[in-house]
N, C-alpha and C positions, 0 to 999 in steps of 0.2 A: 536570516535564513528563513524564518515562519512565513514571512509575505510572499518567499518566491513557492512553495508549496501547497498554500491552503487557499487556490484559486480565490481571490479577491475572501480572505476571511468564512466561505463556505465548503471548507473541509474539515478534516479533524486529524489532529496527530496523534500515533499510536506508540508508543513505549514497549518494545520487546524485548524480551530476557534474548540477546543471540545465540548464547548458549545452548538453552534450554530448547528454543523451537528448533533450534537446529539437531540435538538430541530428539526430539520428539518428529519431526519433519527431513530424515536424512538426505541430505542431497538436494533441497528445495533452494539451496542458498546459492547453488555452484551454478552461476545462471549469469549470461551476460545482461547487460542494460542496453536496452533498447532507447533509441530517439527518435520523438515524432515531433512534430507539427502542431497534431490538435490531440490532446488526450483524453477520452471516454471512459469515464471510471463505472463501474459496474451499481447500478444504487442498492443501496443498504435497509433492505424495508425496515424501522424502527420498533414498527409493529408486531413483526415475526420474533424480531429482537428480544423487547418486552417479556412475551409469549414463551420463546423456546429458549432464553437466556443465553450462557454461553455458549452451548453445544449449539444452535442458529450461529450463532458471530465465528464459531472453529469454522462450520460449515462454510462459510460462506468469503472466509480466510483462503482457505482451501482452494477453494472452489476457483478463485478471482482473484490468486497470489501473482499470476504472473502481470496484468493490468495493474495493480497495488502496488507491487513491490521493483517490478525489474522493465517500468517504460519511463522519462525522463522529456520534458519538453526540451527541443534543439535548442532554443536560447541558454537554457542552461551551460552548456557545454560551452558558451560563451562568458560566463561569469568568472571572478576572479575573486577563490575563497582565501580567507584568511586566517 
């Protein structure tokens, strides 16, 4: 499953408590998935990263949760999980 998500090995996978961000974020989950074609993920400056630690990375969660979390390449919906 990692090769079909992390665009040729230059993405990164994130571990989320569901629970929790969902306590913390109400109603961010209740979101349909979206399918495209080409997917545009929003960049993540590392730098600001660095700099502003977590509160930059909430930000920026936030910010670019719907591009992040709730769009899905069309071949996907073609695969057969197991």
């Amino acid at each position: 499953m990692w090769a079909h998500y992390v665009a040729n090995s230059k993405g990164i996978c994130l571990g989320i408590d569901k629970d929790q961000f969902q306590e913390d974020n109400p109603g961010i989950m209740l979101k349909s998935v979206n399918y495209k074609e080409l997917l545009k993920f929003p960049p993540l400056d590392y730098t600001k990263w660095q700099k502003g630690g977590n509160d930059y990375f909430y930000e920026y969660l936030i910010e670019n949760s719907d591009a992040l979390f709730f769009y899905k390449y069309t071949t996907v919906t073609k695969m057969n999980y197991f």
